[in-house]
N, C-alpha and C positions, 0 to 999 in steps of 0.2 A: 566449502559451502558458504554462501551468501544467504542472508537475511533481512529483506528490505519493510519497512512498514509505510506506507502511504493509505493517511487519513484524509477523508472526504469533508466528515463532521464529526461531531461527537456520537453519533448513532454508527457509524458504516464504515470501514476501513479494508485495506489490499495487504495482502502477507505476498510478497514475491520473493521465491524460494529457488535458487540458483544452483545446481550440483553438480560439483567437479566430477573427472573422471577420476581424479582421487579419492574423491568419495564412496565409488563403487566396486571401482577395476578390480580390486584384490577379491572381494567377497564374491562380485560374479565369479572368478576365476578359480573360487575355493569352492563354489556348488558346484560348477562344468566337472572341476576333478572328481568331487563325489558323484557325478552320473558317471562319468566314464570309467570309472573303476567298477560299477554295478552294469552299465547299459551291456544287452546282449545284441550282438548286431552281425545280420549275415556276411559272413568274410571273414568277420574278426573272433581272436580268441579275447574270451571276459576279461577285460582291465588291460587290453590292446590297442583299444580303437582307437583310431590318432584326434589329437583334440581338436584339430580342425572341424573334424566331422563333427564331434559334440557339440563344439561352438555353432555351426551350422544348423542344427535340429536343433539344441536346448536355449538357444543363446538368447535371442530375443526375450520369449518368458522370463527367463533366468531374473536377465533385466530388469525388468518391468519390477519384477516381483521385489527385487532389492530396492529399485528407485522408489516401491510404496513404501517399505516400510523408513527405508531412508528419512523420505518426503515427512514420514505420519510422526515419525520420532522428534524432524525436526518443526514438524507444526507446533504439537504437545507440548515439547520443552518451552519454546519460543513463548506460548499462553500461562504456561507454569512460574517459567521464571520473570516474564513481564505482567504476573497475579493481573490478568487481563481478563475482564468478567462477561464470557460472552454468552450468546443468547443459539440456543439450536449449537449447529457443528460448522468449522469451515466448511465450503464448497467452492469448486472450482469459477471462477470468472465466466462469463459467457464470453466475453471475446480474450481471445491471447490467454486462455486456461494453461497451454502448453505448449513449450516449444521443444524440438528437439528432433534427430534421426536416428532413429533405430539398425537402420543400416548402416550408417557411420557415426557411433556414439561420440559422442564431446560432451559439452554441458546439453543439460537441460535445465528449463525454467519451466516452474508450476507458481501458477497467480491464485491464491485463495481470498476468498470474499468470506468477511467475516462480519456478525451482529454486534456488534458489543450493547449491552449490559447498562440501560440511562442512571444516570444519578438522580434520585428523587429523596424527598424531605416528606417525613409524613408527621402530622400537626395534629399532636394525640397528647392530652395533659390533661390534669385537673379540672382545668378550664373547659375543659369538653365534656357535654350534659348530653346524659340516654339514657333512655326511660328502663329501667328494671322490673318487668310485669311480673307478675306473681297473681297466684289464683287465689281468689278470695275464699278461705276457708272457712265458711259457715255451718249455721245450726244446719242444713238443708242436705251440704253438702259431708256433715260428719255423720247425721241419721240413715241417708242412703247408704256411707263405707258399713255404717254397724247394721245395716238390713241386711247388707250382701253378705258382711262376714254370717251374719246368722245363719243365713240360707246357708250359706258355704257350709257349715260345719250344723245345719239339722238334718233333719230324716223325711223319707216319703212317705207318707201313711194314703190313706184309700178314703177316695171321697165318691160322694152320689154325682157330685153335678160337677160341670168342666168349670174352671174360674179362668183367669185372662192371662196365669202363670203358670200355670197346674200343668203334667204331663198325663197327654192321649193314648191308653194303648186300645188300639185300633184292628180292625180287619179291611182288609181292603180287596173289593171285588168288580172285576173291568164290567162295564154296562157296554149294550151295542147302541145304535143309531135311533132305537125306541127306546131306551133307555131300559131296559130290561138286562138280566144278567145274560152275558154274552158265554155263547156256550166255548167250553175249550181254553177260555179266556183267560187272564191272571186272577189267582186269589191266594194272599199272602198276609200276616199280621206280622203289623211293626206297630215303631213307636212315633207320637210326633209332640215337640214342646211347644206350650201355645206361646211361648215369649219368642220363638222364633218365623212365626207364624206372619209375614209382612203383608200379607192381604186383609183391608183391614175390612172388608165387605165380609171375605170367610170367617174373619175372627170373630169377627159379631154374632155369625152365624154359630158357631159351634160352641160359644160363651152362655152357658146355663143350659145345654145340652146332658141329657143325664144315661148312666150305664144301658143300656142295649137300645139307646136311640139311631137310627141310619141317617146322613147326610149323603148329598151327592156332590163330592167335589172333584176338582182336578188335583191330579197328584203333583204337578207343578207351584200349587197353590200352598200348600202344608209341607214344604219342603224348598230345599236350598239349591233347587233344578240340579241338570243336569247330573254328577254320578249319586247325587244323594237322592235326587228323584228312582234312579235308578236301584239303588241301595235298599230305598224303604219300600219298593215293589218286587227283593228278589229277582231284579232282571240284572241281564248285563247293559250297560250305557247304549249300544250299539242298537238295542231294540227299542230303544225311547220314540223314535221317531215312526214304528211301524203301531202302536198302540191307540187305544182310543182316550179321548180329553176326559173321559166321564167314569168316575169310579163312583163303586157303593162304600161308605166308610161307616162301620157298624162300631160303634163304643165298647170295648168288651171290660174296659177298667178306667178309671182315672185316679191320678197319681196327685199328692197337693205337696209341697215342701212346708212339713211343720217346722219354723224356726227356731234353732236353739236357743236356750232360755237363757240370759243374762243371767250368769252367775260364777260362782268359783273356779266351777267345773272347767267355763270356756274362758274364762280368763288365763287359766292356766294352761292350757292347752295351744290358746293364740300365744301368747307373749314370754311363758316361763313362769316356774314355780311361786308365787308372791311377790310377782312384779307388779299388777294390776288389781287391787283390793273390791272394786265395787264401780257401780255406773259412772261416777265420777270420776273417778283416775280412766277409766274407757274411755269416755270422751276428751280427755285431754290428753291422752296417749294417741288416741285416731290422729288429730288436729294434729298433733307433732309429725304421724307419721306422715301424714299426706302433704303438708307443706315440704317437710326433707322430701317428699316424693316428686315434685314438682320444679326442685331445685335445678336438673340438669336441664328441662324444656326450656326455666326460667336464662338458663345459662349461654341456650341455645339462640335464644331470640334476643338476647344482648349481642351475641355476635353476630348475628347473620346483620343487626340492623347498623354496626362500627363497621362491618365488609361494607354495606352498602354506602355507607356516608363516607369509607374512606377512597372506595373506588371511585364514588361520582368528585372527590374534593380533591384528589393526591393529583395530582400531575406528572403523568409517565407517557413519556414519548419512544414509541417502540420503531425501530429499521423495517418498517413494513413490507416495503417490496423485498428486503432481504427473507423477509420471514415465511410470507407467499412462496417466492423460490423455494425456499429447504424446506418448508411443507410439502411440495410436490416431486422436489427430489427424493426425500426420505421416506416417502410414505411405500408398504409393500405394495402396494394395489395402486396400477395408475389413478390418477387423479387431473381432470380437466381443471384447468385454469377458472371457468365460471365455479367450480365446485367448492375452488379455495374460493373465490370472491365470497358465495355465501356462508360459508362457513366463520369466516377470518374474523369478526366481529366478536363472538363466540371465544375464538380460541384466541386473539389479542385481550379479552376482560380476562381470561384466567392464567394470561403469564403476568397481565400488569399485578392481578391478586399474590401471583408468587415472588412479584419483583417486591411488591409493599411486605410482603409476611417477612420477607430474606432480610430486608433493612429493619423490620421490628427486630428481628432475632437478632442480626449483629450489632445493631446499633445498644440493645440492652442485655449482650450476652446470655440470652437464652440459648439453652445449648441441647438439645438430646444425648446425652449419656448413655451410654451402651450397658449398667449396670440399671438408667432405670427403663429401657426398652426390656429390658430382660426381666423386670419387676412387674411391669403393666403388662407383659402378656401374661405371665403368671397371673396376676388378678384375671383377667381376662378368663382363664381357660380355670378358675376357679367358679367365677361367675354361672361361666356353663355348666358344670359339673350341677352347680345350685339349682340353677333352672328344671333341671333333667332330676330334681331331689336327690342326686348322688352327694357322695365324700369325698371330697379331694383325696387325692394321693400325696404320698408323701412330698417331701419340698423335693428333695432325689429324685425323683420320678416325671412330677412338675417339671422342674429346672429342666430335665432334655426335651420333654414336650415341649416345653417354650421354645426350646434352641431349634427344635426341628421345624415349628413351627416359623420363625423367622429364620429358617432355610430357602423359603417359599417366597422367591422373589413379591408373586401378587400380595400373598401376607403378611410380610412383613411390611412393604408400600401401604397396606391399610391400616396396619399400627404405629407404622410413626403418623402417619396423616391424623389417626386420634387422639396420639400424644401429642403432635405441635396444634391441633384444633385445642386442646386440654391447656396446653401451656397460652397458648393465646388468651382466652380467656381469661385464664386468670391475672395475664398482666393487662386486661381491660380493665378488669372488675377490680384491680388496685391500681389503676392509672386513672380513668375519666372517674368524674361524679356520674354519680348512678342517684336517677330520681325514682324511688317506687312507687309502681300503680298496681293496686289490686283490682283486678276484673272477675268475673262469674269464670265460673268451672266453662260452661259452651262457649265464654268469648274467648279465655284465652285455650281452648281446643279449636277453635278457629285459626287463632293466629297461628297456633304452633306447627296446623297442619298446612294453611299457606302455603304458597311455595317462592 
């Protein structure tokens, strides 16, 4: 076997791969034997058949099948042992891909067209200034967390008149075309919250309404349409459209959220036994939490804005037309030619993103480690358990959930992607100068939500 390498440039280059009949003769010659000792063939008794005849029916595949892996073995090696950094997979030449006769074997020559891998330099140090946003935490914004925690942990007591936060419980009964109670029609009591109430014409409307007063609204209007519309009238979704817009909505109760009182009681129940003494340590306990709470958006929008300055600044020259090709050869689902043209833009920014992320990680030895992939999903599937108010299981029990979990080709690709997004950052946020800006709770819920 021959091995030729012919470069174009430093993007593009030719693997022409030459295979003796030494290369193969023996091994075709070891499969023919194992069919002919199995093949059952009319005339012949099993492991009789003369090999000419095998060679005749099996021969050609037989071939084929050894010359791939032949071929793939000696691609592989050839890229392995010349640590050759390429981009997609070989693919055959469009012209001269193959030479050779199958009817009378000799060599064969297979020409692969290969991407390689640019070398780029990415200009990240001290010297490089990014803004580190952070939400400004104020009097404004610590009063509102301690209103919500309130609400969150007081009670609903029973009021005369609806207020603008208060909870509706209601009767609702279908009106016809004169607005009158339509006979037959739906009548059903539910609930409605007026903090979810986004009409702000009805809200105004039902705002100082008092126990057995009627309004006429639409049930689209004090609801979150479609199944909850559906939900707070006892229907199924599927009859929403055969109903009429105009319901009777009779008050039969209103709900108010008395807030829980600043005291021992909630202190200890928020934060732990005598961790919290009084309004003061509240407040500056809020202020701690919601800054540490802000941390990873803050983290988020450090990196999204060092991707964007490093993709528009890095200089990475990609084998385009190579790449075009083996997009359209490797894709399952044909693919026209205009299809990659629109696409290619798109999908050239996110191999240049992974050619720049590949040179941070080698160039400073950042490395994913297989004991802390196995750590951070653990956190991960602890996290969950939390959300859901459950107890993690034991570490024992943990540890194969994780493992089964990155069993799952798709999920474990979304945990390292969170682990090197994790370790990225953090060699930003100790590499460049980071300038802080604090902005309002809505400006930086703008930025974050951006895209």
């Amino acid at each position: 076997m021959n091995i030729i390498r012919e470069d174009f440039d430093a993007l593009n280059a030719n693997l022409k791969i030459t295979v003796n009949p030494a290369d193969y003769e023996a091994k075709v010659k070891q499969t023919l034997e194992k069919h002919r000792k199995t093949a059952k063939t009319p005339g012949f008794r099993p492991g009789k058949v003369p090999f000419g005849h095998i060679q005749k029916q099996y021969g050609a595949s037989v071939l084929s099948e050894e010359l791939n892996k032949t071929v793939s073995q000696a691609l592989n090696g050839y890229i392995t042992e010349n640590k050759l950094e390429i981009l997609g997979n070989p693919i055959p030449t469009e012209k001269d891909g193959f030479k050779g006769d199958f009817a009378n074997p000799g060599d064969f020559e297979f020409t692969y067209q290969l991407g390689l891998a640019p070398q780029v330099k990415v200009s990240l140090s001290s010297k490089s200034k990014f803004e580190y946003i952070k939400v400004k935490v104020d009097k404004k914004l610590i009063d509102q967390q301690i209103d919500d925690l309130t609400r969150r942990y007081g009670k609903l007591v029973s009021s005369d008149t609806v207020g603008e936060r208060d909870m509706i419980l209601a009767q609702f009964v279908e009106l016809d075309e004169d607005k009158e109670i339509k006979e037959g029609g739906i009548m059903h009591s539910s609930t409605i919250s007026m903090e979810f109430v986004n009409d702000s014409k009805v809200k105004k409307e039902l705002t100082g309404k008092k126990v057995g007063d009627k309004v006429t609204v639409n049930p689209a209007s004090v609801s979150k349409g479609g199944e909850d519309t559906a939900s707070m009238l006892g229907i199924d979704k599927a009859v929403l459209e055969t109903i009429s817009d105009d319901f009777q909505m009779t008050i039969t109760e209103v709900k108010v959220m008395e807030p829980a009182k600043l005291n021992t009681e909630l202190f200890d129940k928020l934060f732990g036994e005598g961790t919290v003494k009084d309004e003061k340590e509240l407040r500056a306990r809020v202020k701690s939490d919601l800054e540490n709470m802000f941390v990873n958006d803050s983290d988020r929008l450090l990196t999204k804005a060092v991707y964007e300055s490093l993709i528009e600044k890095t200089k990475v020259e990609l084998p385009d037309n190579f790449l075009k090709r083996w997009i359209k050869l490797s894709n399952e689902k044909e693919v026209s030619s205009e299809q990659v043209e629109a696409e290619y833009a798109d999908y050239a920014k996110g191999l240049k993103w992974q050619i720049i992320q590949g040179n941070i990680f080698k160039a400073n030895d950042i490395k994913l480690e297989n004991d802390e992939v196995l750590t951070f999903t653990k956190g991960l599937l602890v996290s969950n358990y939390s959300q859901y108010g459950m107890p993690a299981p034991d570490d024992k029990e943990l540890t194969a959930s994780a493992m089964q979990v990155l069993q799952n080709k798709e999920e474990a690709s979304r945990v390292y992607d969170m682990m090197a997004e994790q370790k990225l950052t953090k060699f930003f946020k100790d590499t460049v100068k980071l300038v802080e800006k604090e902005v309002s709770y809505d400006a930086f819920v703008e930025l974050a939500s951006a895209k």
